[in-house]
N, C-alpha and C positions, 0 to 999 in steps of 0.2 A: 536399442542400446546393446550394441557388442561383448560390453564389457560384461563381465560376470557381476555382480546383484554386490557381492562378499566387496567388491573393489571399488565400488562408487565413491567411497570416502565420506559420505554424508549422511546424517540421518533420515532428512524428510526430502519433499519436493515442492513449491509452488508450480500453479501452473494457470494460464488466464484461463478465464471461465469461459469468455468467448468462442475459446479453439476448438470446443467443445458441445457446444449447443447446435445438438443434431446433426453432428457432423460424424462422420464413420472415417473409415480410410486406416492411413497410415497412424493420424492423429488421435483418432480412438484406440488406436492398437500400443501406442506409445504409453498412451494413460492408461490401459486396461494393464501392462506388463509393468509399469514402473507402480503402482498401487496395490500392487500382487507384492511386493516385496518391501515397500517402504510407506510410513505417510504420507496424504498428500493433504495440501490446502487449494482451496479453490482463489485466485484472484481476479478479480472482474473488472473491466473499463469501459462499463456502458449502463448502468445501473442507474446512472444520472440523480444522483441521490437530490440535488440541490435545483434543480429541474424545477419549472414551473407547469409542466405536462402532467398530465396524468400519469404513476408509476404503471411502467410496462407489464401487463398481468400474464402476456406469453412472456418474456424471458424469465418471470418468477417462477413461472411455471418449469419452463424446462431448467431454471436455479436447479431447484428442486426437489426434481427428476435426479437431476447430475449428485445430488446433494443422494438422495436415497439409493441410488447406487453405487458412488465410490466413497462416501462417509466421509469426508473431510474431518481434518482437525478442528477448522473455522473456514469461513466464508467470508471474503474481503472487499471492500471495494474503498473509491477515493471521495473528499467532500469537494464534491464537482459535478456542474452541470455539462453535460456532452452535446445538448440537443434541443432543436423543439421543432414540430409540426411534422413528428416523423423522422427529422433528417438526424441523420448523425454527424458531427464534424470531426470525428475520429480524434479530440484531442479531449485535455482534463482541462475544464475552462473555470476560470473563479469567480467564486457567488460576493457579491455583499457580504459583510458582516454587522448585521442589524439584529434588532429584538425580532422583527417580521421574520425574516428570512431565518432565525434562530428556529422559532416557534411553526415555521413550515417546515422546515429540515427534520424537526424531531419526531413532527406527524410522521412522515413519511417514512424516517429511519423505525420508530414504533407499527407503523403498516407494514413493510418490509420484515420485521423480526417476529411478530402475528403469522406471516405468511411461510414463513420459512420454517418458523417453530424454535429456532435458536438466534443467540444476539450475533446483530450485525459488527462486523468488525471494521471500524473506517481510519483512511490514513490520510494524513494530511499531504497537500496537493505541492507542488514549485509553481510559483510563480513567477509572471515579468513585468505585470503592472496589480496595482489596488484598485478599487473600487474608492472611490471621493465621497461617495453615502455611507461605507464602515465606519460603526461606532464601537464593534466591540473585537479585539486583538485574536487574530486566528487560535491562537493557542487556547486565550480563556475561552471561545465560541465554542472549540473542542470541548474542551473542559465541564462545560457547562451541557453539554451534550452529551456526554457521556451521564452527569447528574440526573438527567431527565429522562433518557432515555436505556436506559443499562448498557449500552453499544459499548463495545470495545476499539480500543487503540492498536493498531500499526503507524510507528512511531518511522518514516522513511529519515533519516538522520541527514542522508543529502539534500531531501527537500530542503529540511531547515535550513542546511549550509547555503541553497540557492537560493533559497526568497529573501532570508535575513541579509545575505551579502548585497543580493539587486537592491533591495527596501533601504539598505544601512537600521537594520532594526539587531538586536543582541539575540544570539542563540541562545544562550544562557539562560537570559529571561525567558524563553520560549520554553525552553526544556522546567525551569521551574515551574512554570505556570500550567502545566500538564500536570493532572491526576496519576501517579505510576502505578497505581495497582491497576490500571485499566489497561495499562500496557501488554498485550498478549501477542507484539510480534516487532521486528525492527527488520526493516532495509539499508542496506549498504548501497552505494554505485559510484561513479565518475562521472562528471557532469562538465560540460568543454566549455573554456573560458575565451568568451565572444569577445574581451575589453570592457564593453559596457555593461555585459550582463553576464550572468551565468547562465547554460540550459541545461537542463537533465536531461542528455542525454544515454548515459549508462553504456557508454562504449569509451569508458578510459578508464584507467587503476583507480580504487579507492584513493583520493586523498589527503595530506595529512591534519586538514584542517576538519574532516569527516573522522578521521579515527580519535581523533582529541575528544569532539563530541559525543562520538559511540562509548569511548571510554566514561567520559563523563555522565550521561545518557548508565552505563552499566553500573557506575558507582548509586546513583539514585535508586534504580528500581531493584539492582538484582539479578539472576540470570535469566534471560529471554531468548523466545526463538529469534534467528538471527541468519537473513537470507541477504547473499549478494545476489544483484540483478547486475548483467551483463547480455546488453540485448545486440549490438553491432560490433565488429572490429573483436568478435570471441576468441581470447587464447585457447590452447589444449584445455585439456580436462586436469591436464597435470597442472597448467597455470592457472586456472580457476582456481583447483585447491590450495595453492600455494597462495594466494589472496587471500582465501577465504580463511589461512592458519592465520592468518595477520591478523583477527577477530582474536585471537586467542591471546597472541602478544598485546596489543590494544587494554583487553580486558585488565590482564597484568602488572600495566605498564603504569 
């Protein structure tokens, strides 16, 4: 990063965990200089928390590793299975919502926070379809995971906007039925409207039916960390931040 350190305009940084496990290069040089000067969190997309495989004991491993040398704030990941027999299908895919799948999730999320030594931070996923065997509402499944487990919340606010709008289920309700003290981080993004459904994909403006609820989402818990993701179709640095002041009017508003 060119810019001077003084001019980023930001506090901290997320960054995926992935980019990072065992990888040197440019990409270690990037983390090793932007962690010299500001916080970072670690955020992962392959931790397959909801997984029916046995938890990956190399990637915990080098978690870690990552975790004892650049000290994160928190360590993240999403409530989604990615994989099985090895393979990975490079996407966030959604579990059931059952007592079972509850009472497996929590093993695993309590194995994972054992191993790391600190609480796992989990964010709720977008979806495009449900599972027909869910008996219990994604938000109380959170909720109730967090109860059992001490895990924490990353609250992605556009999730919500995309699952509740595909589902026709209430954000509102969603946002109530979350625990906010558990809340220890929130995502912003734009997500492209296909007609039939919404996708996250995180390469358009915040929209205004996402800052309504970030607002809202602000009035309930409080002040939170609060990161835009912007992954394709990236403005300047200057447009970024001028998004990301919209958090501040939002908050305000």
């Amino acid at each position: 990063m060119a810019t001077p350190p003084a001019a980023w305009g930001v506090d901290w940084f997320e960054t995926i965990t992935e980019n990072h496990l065992g990888v040197g290069g440019y990409s270690r040089a990037v983390l090793e200089h932007v962690a010299a000067h500001r916080p970072v969190v670690f955020h992962g997309v392959s931790l397959s928390i909801g997984s029916t495989e046995p938890l990956d004991r190399s990637y915990l491993h080098g978690l870690k590793q990552l975790i004892a040398e650049f000290k994160p704030m928190w360590v993240s990941d999403h409530l989604c299975w990615t994989g099985v027999q090895g393979l990975n299908t490079h996407d966030l895919l959604p579990l059931p919502y059952t007592e079972a799948s509850l009472a497996h999730v929590a093993d695993r999320v309590r194995a994972v926070q054992d191993c790391l030594g600190q609480p796992l931070i989990l964010e709720n996923p977008s979806t495009y379809l449900e599972a027909t065997a869910s008996t219990v509402p994604e938000a109380e499944f959170l909720a109730r995971l967090v109860a059992e487990t001490g895990c924490g919340l990353l609250v992605d606010v556009n999730n919500i906007h995309v699952s509740c709008t595909n589902h026709g289920h209430d954000p509102d309700a969603y946002l109530d039925a979350l625990p906010m003290e558990a809340v220890v981080q929130v995502h912003l993004a734009g997500p492209t409207d296909c007609g039939t459904h919404l996708i996250d994909t995180h390469d358009t403006p915040v929209p205004d039916p996402v800052w309504q609820l970030y607002r809202r989402l602000w009035q309930r818990c409080g002040p939170v960390a609060t990161l835009l993701e912007w992954d394709a179709n990236i403005p300047s640095w200057d447009g970024l931040l001028a998004e990301l002041a919209k958090a501040q009017d939002a908050r305000n508003g």
